[in-house]
C-alpha positions as CSV (number, residue, x, y, z in Angstrom):
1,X,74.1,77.1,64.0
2,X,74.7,77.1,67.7
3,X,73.8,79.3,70.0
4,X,76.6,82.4,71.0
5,X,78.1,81.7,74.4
6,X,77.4,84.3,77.1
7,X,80.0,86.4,77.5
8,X,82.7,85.8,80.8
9,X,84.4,87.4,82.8
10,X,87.7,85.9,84.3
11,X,87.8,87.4,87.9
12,X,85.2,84.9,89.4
13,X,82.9,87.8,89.9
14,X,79.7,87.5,88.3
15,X,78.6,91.1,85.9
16,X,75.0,91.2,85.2
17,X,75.1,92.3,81.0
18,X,72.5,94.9,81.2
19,X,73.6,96.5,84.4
20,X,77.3,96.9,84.2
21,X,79.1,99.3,85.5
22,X,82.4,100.1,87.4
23,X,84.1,102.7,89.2
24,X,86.2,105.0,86.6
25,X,89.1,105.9,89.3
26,X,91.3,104.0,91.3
27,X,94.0,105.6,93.6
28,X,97.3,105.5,91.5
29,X,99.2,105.2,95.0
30,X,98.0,101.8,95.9
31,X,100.6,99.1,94.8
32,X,99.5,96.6,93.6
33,X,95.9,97.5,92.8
34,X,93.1,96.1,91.1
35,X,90.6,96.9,88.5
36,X,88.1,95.2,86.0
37,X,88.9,96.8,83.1
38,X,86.3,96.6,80.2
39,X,87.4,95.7,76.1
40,X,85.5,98.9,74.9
41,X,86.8,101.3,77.3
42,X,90.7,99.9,76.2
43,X,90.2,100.8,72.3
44,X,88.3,103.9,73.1
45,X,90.6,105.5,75.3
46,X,94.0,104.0,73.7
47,X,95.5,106.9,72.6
48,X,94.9,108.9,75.9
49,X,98.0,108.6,78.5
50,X,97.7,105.6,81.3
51,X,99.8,106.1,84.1
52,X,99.0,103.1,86.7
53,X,95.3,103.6,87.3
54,X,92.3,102.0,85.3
55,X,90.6,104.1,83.1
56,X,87.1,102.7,83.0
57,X,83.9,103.5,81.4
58,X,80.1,101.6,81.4
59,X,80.5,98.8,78.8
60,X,77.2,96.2,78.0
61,X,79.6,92.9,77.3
62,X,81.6,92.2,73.8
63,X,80.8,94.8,71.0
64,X,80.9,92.2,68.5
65,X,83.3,90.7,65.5
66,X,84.0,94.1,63.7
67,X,86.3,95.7,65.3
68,X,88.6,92.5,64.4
69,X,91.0,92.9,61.5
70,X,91.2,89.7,59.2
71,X,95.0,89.4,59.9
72,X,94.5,90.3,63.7
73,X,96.1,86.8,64.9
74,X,99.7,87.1,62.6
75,X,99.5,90.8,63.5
76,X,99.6,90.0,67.5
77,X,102.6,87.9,67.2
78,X,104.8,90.3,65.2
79,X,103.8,93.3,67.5
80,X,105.2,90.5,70.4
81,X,107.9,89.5,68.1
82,X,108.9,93.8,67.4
83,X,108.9,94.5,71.5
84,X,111.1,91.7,71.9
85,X,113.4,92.8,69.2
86,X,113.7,96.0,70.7
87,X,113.0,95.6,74.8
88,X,117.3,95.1,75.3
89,X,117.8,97.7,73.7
90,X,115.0,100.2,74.9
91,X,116.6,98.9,78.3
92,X,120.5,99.9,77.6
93,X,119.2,103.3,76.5
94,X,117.7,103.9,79.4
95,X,120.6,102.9,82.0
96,X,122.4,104.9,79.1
97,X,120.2,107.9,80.1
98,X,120.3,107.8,83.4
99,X,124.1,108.1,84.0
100,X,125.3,106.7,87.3
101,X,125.2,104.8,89.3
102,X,122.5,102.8,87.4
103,X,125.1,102.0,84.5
104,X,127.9,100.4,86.9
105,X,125.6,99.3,89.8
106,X,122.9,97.8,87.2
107,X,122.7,94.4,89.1
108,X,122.1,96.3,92.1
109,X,120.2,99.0,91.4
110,X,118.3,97.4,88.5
111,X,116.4,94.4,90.6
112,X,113.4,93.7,89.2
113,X,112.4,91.8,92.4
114,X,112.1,95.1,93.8
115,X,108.9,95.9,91.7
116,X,105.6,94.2,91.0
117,X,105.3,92.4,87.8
118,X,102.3,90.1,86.8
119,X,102.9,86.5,86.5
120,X,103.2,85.0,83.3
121,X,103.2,81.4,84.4
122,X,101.9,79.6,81.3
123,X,103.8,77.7,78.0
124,X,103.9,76.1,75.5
125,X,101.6,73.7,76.4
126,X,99.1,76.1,78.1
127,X,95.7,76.7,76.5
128,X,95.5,79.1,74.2
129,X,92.8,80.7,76.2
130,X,95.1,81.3,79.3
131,X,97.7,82.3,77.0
132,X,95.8,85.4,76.0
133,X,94.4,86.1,79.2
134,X,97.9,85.9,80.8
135,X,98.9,88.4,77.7
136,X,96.3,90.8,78.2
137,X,97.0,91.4,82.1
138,X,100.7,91.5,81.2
139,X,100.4,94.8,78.2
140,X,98.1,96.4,80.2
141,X,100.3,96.5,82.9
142,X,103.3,97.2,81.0
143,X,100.8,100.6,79.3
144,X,100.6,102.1,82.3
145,X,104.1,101.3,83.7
146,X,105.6,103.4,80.5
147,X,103.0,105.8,80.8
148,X,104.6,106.3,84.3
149,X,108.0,106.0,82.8
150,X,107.7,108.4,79.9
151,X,106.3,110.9,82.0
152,X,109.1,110.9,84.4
153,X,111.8,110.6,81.7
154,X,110.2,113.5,79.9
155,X,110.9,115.1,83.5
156,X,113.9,114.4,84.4
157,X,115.9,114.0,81.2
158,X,113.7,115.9,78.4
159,X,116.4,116.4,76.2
160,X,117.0,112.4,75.4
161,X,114.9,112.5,72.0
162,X,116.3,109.0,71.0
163,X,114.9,108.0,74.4
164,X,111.4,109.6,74.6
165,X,110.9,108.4,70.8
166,X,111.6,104.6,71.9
167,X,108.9,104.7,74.9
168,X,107.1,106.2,72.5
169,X,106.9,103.8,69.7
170,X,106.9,100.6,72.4
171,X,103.9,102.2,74.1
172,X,102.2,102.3,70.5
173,X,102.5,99.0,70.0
174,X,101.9,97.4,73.1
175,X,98.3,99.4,72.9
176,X,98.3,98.2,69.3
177,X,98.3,94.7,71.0
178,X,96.1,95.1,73.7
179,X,93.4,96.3,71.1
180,X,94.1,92.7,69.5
181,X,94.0,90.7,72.4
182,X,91.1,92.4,73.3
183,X,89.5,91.9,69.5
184,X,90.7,88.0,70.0
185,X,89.3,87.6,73.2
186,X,85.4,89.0,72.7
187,X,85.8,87.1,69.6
188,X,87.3,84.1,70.3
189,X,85.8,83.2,73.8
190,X,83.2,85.9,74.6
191,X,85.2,87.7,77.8
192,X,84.9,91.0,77.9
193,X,86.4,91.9,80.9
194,X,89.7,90.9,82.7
195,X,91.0,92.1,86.6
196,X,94.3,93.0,85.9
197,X,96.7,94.8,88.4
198,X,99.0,98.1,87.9
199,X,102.1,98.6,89.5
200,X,103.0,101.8,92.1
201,X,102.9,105.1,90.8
202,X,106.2,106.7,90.6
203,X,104.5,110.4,91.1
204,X,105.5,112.1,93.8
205,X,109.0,110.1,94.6
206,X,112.2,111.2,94.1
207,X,114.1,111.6,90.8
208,X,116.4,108.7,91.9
209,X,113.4,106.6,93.0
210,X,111.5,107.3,89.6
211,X,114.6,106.5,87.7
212,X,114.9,103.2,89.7
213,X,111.1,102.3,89.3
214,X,111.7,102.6,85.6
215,X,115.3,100.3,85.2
216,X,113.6,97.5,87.7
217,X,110.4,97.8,85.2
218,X,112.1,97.8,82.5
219,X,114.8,95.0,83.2
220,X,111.9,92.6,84.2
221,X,110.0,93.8,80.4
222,X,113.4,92.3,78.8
223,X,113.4,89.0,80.9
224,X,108.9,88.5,80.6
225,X,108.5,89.8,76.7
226,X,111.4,87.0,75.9
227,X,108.8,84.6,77.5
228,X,105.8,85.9,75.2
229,X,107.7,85.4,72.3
230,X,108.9,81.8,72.8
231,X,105.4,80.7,73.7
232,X,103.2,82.7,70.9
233,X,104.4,80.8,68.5
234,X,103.9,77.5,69.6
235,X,100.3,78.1,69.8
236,X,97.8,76.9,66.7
237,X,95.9,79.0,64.9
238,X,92.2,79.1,65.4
């Protein structure tokens, strides 16, 4: 039997196993900014509310093959499959919600190339590796950005149940998914940490500006998720 790889992390910064440990704030104001965010601190704290900062605690590398489901692999790719089916319309309800002029300037308004977004410049022929990588930077962005969004909607319009109920449910499973990627990456290729990179707070800003934040966030979700889904697919099982 071979020997286990060493575990990896992809930032190009090297993380000594027995000493690691990383700041457990960053300033939500910053936009972009940075963290290395550890596997275990990710299922530990998924149920608890992200709103664009890292929430970090001292992790010692992979913790190992159990916490992977046997069907973790077909599960990933109809959680991706479910937030496609329902990103348009999580996006209409929202423009819906917001009244105008965000339903009849949407174009305008709704830009996503007014927000930061990560990159999710891989395919069909990408390696599945990269693939995954790409993915997990891409949920845990999109976790805190609807943490950010769900707390201003519950703000500004706390009446719109059908609303709330959708960020909801899309925030389950895209923290349903990043526990998966994260199970699929320690497993798969021993990296147990990635540097990912959260978007601007919306705390503090107007109620137009928050509701802005959220339709360019959300618009770009509908346009990036559509990309997830055509490439997941494609990729062979391991």
């Amino acid at each position: 039997r071979a020997a286990p790889r060493p575990a990896q992390a992809i930032s190009g910064r090297t993380v000594p196993m027995d000493h690691h440990r990383v700041s457990a704030h960053r300033d939500a104001h910053l936009s972009p900014h940075t963290g290395v965010v550890p596997f275990v601190a990710l299922l530990l704290l998924q149920r608890r509310p992200v709103a664009g900062r890292a929430l970090l605690v001292t992790s010692s590398g992979c913790p190992g093959h159990s916490l992977c489901r046997s069907n973790v692999q077909e599960q990933t790719r109809r959680q991706v499959a479910l937030l496609n089916a329902t990103a348009q319309d999580l996006f209409s309800l929202y423009l819906k919600c917001q009244g105008e002029p965000f339903s009849s300037e949407t174009d305008k308004l709704c830009n996503p190339s007014g927000v930061f977004f990560p990159a999710f410049r891989v395919n069909q022929t990408s390696e599945r590796k990269e693939v995954m990588v790409a993915m997990y930077k891409l949920f845990t962005f999109l976790n805190a950005s609807l943490g950010n969004i769900t707390r201003d909607q519950e703000e500004l319009n706390p009446t719109a149940k059908e609303l709330l109920d959708r960020l909801h449910n899309t925030t389950k499973t895209t923290r349903g998914l990043i526990s998966n990627l994260t199970c699929l990456l320690c497993k798969n290729y021993n990296i147990f940490q990635v540097d990912v990179s959260y978007g601007e707070s919306s705390k503090g800003k107007s109620a137009f500006k928050k509701k802005q934040q959220g339709c360019q966030v959300l618009r770009k979700y509908v346009q990036v998720i559509a990309q997830v889904a055509h490439v997941l697919p494609h990729l062979s099982p391991l």
